[in-house]
Residue frames as qw, qx, qy, qz and C-alpha x, y, z in Angstrom:
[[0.385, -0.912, 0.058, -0.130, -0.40, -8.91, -20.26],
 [0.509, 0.387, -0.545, 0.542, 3.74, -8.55, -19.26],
 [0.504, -0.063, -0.574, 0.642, 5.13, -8.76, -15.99],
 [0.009, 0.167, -0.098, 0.981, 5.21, -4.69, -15.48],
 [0.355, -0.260, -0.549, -0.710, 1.70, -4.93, -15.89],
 [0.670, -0.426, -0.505, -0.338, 0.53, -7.54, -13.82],
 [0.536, -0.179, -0.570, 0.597, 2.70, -6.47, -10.96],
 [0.004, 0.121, -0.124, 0.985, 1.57, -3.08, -11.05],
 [0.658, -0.353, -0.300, -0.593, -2.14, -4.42, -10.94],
 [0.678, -0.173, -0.687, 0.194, -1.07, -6.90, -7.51],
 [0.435, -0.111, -0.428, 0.784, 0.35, -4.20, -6.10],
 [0.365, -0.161, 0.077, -0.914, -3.13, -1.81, -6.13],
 [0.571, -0.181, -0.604, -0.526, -4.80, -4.50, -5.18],
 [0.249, -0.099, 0.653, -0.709, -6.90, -4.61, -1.93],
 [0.361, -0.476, -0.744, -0.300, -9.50, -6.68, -0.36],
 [0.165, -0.270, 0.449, -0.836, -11.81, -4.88, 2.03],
 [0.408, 0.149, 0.645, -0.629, -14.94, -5.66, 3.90],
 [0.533, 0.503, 0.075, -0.676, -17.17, -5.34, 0.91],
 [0.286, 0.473, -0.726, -0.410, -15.34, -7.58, -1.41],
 [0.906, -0.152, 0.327, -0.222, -16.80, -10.97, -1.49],
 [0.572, -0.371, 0.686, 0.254, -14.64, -14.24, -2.21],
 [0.659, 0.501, 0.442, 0.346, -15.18, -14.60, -6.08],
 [0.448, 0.876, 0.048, 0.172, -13.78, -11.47, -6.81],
 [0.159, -0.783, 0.581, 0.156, -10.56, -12.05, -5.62],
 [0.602, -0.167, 0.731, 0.275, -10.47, -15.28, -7.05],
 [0.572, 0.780, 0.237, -0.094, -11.73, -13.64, -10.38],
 [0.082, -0.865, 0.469, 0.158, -8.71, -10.90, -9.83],
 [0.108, -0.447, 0.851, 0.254, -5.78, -13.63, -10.04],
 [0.754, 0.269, 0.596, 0.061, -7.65, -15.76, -12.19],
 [0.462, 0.878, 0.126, -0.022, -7.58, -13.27, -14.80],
 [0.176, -0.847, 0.485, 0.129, -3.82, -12.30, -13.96],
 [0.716, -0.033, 0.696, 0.051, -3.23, -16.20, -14.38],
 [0.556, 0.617, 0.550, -0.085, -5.08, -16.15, -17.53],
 [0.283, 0.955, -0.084, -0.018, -3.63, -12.84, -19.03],
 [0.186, -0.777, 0.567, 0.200, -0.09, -12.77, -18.04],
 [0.536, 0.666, -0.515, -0.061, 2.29, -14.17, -20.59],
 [0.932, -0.258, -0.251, -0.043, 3.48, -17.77, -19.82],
 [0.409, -0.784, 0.461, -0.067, 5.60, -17.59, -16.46],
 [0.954, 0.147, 0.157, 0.209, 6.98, -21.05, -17.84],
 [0.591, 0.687, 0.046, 0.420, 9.34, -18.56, -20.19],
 [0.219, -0.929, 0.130, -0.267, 10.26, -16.22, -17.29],
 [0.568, 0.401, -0.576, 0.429, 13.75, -15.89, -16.26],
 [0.574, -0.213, -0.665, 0.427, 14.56, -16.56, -12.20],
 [0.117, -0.336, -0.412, 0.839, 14.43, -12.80, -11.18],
 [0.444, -0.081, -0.092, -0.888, 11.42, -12.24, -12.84],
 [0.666, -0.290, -0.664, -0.178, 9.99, -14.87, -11.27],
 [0.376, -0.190, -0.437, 0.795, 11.35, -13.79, -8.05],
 [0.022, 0.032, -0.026, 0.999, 9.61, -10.37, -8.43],
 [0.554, -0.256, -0.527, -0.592, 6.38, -12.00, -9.44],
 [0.664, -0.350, -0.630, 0.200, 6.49, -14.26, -6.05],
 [0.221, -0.108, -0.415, 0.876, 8.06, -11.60, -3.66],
 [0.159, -0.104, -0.037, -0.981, 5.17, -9.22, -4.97],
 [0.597, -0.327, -0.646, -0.346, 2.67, -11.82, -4.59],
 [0.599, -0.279, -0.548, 0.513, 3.63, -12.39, -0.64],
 [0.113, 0.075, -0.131, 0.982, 3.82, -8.48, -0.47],
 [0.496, -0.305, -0.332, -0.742, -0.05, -8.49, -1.61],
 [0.513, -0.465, -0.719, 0.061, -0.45, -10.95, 1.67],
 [0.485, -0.231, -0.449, 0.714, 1.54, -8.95, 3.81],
 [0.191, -0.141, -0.092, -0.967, -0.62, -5.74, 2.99],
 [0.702, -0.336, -0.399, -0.485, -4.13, -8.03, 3.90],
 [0.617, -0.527, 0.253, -0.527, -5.76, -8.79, 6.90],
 [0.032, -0.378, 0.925, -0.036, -3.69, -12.08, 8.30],
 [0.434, 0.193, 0.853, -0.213, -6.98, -14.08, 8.38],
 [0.542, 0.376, -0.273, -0.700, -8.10, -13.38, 4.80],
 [0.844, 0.174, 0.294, -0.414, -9.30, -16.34, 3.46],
 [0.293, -0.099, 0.776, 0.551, -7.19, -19.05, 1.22],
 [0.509, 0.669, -0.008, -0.542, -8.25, -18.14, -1.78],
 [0.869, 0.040, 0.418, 0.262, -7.47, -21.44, -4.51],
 [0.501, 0.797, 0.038, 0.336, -7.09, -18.82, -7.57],
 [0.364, -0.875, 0.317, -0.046, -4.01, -17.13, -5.35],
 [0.625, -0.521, 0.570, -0.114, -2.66, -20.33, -4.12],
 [0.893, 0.151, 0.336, 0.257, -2.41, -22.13, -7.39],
 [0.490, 0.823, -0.137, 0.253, -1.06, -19.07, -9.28],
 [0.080, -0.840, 0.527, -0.098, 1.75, -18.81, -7.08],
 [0.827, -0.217, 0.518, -0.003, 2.36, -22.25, -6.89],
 [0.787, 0.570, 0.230, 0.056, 2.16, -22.58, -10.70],
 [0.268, 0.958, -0.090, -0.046, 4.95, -19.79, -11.17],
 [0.317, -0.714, 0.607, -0.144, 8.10, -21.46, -9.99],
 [0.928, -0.021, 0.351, -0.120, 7.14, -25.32, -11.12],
 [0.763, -0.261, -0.554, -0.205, 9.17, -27.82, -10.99],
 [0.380, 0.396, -0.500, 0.670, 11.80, -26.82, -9.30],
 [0.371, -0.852, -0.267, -0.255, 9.81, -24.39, -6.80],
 [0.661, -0.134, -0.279, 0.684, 13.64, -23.76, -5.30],
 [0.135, -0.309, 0.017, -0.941, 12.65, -19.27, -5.86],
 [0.583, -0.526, -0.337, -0.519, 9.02, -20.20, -4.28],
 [0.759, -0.252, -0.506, 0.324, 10.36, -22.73, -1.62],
 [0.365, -0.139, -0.300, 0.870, 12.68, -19.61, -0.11],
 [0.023, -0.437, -0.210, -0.874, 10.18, -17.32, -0.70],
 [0.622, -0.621, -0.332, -0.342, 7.35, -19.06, 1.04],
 [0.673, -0.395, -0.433, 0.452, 10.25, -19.88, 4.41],
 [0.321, 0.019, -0.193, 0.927, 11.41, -16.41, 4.54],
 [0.387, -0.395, -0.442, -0.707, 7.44, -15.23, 4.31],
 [0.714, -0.532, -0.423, -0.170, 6.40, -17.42, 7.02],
 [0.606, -0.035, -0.472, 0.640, 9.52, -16.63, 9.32],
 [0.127, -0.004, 0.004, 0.992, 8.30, -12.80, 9.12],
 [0.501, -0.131, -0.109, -0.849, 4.44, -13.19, 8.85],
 [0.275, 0.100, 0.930, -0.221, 1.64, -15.27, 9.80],
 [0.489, 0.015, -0.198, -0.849, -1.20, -15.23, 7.48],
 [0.811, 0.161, 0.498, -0.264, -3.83, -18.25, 7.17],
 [0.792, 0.546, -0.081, -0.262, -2.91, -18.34, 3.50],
 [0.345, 0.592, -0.697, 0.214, 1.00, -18.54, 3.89],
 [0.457, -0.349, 0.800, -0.174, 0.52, -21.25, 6.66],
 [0.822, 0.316, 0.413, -0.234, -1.83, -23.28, 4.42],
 [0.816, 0.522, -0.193, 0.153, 0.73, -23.34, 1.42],
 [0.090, 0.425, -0.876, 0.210, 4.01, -24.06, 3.66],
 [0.745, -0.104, 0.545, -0.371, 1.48, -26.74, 5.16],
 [0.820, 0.571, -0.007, 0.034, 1.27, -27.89, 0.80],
 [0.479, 0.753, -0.452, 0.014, 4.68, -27.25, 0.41],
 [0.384, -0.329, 0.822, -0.263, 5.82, -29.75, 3.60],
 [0.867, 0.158, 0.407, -0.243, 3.33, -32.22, 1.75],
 [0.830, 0.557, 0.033, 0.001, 5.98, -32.38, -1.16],
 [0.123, 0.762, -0.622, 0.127, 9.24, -32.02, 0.02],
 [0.735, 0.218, -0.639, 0.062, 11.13, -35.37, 1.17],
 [0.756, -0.448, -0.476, 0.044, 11.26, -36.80, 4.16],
 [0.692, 0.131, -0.094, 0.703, 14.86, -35.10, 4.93],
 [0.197, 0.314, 0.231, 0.899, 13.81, -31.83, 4.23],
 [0.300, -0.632, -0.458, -0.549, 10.84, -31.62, 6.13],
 [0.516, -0.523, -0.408, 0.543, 11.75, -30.76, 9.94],
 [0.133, -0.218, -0.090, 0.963, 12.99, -27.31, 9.58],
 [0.176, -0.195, -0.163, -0.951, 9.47, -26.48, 7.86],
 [0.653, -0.319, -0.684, -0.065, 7.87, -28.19, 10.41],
 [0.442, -0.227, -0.268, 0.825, 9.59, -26.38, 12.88],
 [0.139, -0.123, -0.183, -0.966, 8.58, -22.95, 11.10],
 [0.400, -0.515, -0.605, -0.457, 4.86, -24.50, 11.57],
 [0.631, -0.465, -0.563, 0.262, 5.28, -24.98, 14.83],
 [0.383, -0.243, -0.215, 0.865, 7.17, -21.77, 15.83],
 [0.171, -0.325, -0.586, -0.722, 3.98, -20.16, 14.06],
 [0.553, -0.361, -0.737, -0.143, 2.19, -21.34, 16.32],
 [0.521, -0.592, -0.498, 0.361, 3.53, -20.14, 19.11],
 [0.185, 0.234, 0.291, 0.909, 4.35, -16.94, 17.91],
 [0.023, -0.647, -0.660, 0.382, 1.87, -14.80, 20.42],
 [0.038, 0.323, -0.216, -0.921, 2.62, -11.42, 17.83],
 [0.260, -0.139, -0.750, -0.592, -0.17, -13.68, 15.25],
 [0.586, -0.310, 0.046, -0.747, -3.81, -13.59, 15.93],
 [0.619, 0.010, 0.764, -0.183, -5.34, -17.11, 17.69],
 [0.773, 0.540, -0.187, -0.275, -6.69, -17.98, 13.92],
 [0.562, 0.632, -0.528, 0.079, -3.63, -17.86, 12.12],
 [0.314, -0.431, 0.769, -0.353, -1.64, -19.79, 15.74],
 [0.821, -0.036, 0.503, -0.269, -4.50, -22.69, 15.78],
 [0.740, 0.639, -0.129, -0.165, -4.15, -23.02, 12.12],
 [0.141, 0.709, -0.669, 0.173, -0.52, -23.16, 12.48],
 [0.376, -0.313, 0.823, -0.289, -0.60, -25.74, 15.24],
 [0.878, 0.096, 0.362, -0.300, -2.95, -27.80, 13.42],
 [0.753, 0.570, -0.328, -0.007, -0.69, -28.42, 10.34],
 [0.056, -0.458, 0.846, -0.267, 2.36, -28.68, 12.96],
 [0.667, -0.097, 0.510, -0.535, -0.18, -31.25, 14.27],
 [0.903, 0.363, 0.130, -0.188, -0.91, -33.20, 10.98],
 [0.685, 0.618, -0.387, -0.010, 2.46, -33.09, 9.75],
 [0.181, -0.529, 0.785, -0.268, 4.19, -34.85, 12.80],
 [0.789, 0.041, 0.577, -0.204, 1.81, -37.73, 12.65],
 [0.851, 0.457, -0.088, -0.243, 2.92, -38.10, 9.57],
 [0.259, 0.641, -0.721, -0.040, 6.69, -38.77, 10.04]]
């Protein structure tokens, strides 16, 4: 499968009511699985691949479910660097609240250096209070702000 391909299949993809949780993690397994190694893929087609991922949150219900098949493929797409993902996932969370996007800036604060980790700390926190997001996606929020201050 190319790029074209599997963007054009992210981007008709919808979960509704009916859908149970293996068949979205089927969905981007298979994308995972099919699509041509992202390893090879120059910066703005990585970009396009991440932005459109983030689009496919921003089109779902903010409390959809972390879903691991998602959460590793985008992780996976950007490695080692993750410097395209990294800005993707702060400029995501500045502008949305989902459960999934707090739970992988929560991962991405678990790997960044000590230095580096306040301003996306901050973002947890400002999640949190953020009264436009449901109470879910807020507690969530406040717990990672929570776990990741006891850690400094």
């Amino acid at each position: 499968m190319n790029l074209e391909t599997a963007i054009t299949l992210i981007k008709n993809f919808n979960v509704n009511d009916d859908m149970e949780d293996y068949e979205v993690s089927e969905f981007f397994d298979a994308i995972g699985d099919e699509l041509e190694d992202v390893n090879r893929f120059t910066d703005s087609q990585k970009q396009q691949l991440i932005q459109t991922l983030f689009n496919f949150l921003k089109r779902q219900d903010p409390e959809l479910e972390e879903d691991f098949s998602f959460i590793h493929f985008i992780e996976a797409i950007d490695q080692p660097d993750y410097n395209i993902y990294n800005a993707e996932l702060f400029k995501f969370n500045t502008e949305n609240g989902t459960i999934t996007s707090t739970l992988l800036l929560n991962r991405c604060i678990n790997g960044l250096k000590k230095e580096e980790r306040e301003k996306h700390i901050d973002l947890l926190k400002s999640i949190a209070d953020n009264a436009n997001y449901t109470d879910f996606v807020r507690t969530e929020a406040l717990s990672y702000y929570k776990h990741q201050i006891a850690k400094l």
